[in-house]
N, C-alpha and C positions, 0 to 999 in steps of 0.2 A: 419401528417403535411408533405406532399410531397415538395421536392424542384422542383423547375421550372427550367429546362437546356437549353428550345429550344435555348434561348439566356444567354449568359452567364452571370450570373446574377447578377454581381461585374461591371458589364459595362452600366447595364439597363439605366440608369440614367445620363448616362456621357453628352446628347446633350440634356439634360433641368435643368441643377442647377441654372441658375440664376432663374428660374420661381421658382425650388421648396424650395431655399431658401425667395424668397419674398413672397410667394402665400401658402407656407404649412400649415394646420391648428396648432399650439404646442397644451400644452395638460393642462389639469385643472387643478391648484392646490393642489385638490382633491387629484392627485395621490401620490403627496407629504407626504401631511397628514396622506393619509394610510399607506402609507412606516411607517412614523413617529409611528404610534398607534398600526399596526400591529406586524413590522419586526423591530423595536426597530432602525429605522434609526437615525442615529445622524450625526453632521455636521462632526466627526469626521470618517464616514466610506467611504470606499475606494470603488468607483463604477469602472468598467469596462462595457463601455459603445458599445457594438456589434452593426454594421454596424451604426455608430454612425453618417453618411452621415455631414450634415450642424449645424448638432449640436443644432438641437432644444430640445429634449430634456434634455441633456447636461448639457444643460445652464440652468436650470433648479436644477440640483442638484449643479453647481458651485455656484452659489447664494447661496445655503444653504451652503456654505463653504467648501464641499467636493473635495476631489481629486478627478479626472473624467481622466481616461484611454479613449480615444475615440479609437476605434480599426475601422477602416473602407478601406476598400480594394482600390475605386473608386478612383482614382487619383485627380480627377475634386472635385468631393464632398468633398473627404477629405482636398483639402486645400481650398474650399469653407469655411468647418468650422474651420480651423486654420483661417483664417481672420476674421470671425463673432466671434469668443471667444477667438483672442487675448488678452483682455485686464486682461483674469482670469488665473495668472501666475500657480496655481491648476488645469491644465489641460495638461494632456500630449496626442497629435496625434502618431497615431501607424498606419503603413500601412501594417494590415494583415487580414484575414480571421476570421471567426468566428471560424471555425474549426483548427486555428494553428494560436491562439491569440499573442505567442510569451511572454505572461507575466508569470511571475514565477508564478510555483506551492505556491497555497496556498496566494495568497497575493492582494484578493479582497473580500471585505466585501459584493458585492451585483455586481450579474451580469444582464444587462438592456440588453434589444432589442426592441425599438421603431420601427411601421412599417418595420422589416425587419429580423424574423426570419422566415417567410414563405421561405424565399430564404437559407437556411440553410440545412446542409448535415444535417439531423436529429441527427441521431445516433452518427456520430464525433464531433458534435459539444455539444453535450450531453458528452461525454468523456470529452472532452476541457474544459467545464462549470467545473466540477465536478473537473477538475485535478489542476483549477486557483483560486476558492471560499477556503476561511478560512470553517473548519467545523463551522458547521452550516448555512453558507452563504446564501444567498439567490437569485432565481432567477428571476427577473418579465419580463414579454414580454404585452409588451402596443400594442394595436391596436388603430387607429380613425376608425372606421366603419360606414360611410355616408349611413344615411337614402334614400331608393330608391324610395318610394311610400307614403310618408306621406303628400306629397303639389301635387299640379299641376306640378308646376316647377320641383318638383326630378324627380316625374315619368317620362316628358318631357327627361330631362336630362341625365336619364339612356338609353333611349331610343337612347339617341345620342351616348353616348358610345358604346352600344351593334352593330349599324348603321357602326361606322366609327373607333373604338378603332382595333388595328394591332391584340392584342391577349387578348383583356378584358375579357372576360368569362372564360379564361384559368387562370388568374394571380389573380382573384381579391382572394386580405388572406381570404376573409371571408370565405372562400372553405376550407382553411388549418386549421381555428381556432376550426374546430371540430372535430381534430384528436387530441389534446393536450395533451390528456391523454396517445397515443404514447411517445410523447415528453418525459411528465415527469415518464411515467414507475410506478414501484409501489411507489414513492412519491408521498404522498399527495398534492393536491394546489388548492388554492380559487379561486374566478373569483370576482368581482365588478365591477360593469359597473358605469360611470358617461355620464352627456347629457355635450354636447358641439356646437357650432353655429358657421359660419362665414358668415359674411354678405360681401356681393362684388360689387363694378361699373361693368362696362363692362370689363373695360381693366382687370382689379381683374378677376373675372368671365374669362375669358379667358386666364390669365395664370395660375391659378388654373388649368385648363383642362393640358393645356402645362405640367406642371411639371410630368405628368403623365407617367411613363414609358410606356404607352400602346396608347398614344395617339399618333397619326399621325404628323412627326414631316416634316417641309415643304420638298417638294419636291414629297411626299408618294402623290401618287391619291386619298385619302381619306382628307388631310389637307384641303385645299380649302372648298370643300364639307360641310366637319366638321366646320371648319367657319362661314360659311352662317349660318347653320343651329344651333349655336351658339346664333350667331347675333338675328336669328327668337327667338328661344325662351326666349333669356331676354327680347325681347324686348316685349314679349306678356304677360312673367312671372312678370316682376320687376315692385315692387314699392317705386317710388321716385326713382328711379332712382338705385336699389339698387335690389340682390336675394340673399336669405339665403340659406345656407349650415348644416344642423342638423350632429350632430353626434353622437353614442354610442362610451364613451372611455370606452376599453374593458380592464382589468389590471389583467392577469395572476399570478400569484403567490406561488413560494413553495420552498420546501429545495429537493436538489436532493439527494436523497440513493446511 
């Protein structure tokens, strides 16, 4: 699981949070349940929530009554989601690193990373993980992994990002998810995948693209470009007015040694 430096990777995200707060896919249930059957989650365990951005997933374990640490670097992002999950008094914002979370030793029952442990110092933040979990604690790192070739429309799609995306072949996690067994060392950890979908208009469908750290933000000679050719493919792809978004949620899993 290599970290991405060319840009600094606490900032990727600072000129698309309102897209990626309205447009990001959250994540199924599903993940919940497993925690629940697997990892003996209860309402009463304490999450620490890594590069916790807008708090989609977050919000997710607040509902189930949990204390939720959101730990998240990004300025922008992180009080994007201090205002999305003000209303769940069990959530505390933290402005720090994965690798120097700042919470006490020992004092989280399950450590999360939603879309954003590719960007992580491996090794320190594996130290970090390990020095902030209750023994036995647990850690999951969730992925959404969008299907590239399964319609007309994705293959179309992919083709626009590879076309007009700043550094997309460089960044996309699926590259990093198969080094994981780096990550967790000789601890064991599961994998289960769930399917996931979003369906979009045009304005949807385009700022889905937007929230993208790697997408062309205006001004870049490829925005424009990327537009059009936007534009061309739902308009050849969509029905009723509407294109689907498939996903694999990918749900890592294990106790660190």
């Amino acid at each position: 699981m290599e970290t991405m430096q060319a840009i600094d990777p606490t900032q990727r995200f600072s000129s698309c949070v309102e897209n990626y707060l309205r447009f990001r896919p959250g994540y199924p249930p599903d993940v919940l349940e497993l925690l629940r059957n697997e990892c003996s989650l209860t309402p009463e365990s304490i999450i620490a929530d890594i590069g916790s951005g807008t708090g989609i997933l977050a919000r997710i374990f607040l509902e189930n009554g949990n204390r939720v640490f959101g730990v998240e670097p990004n300025d922008a992002m992180r009080k994007a989601g201090e205002k999305s999950l003000a209303r769940f008094t069990r959530f505390n914002s933290i402005a720090a690193r994965a690798e120097a979370t700042t919470l006490s030793d020992g004092s989280v029952d399950f450590v999360i990373a939603a879309q954003a442990a590719h960007w992580f110092d491996q090794l320190k933040a594996r130290q970090e993980f390990r020095r902030i979990l209750q023994p036995n604690g647990w850690v999951v790192l969730v992925w959404n992994e969008r299907y590239t070739d399964t319609t007309p429309f994705l293959r179309a799609y992919e083709q626009v990002l590879i076309s007009f995306g700043t550094d997309y072949t460089e960044v996309r996690h699926e590259r990093t998810t198969e080094n994981l067994s780096t990550f967790f060392g000789e601890s064991p950890f599961q994998q289960r995948v769930f399917q996931m979908r979003q369906e979009f208009d045009y304005p949807g469908f385009e700022g889905r693209v937007l929230s993208s750290s790697y997408a062309p933000a205006a001004g870049h000679p490829n925005h424009l470009p990327m537009l059009r050719e936007l534009r061309r493919i739902f308009d050849q792809h969509n029905e009723n007015g509407r294109v689907a978004m498939d996903y694999k949620t990918r749900v890592y899993y294990g106790r660190l040694i």
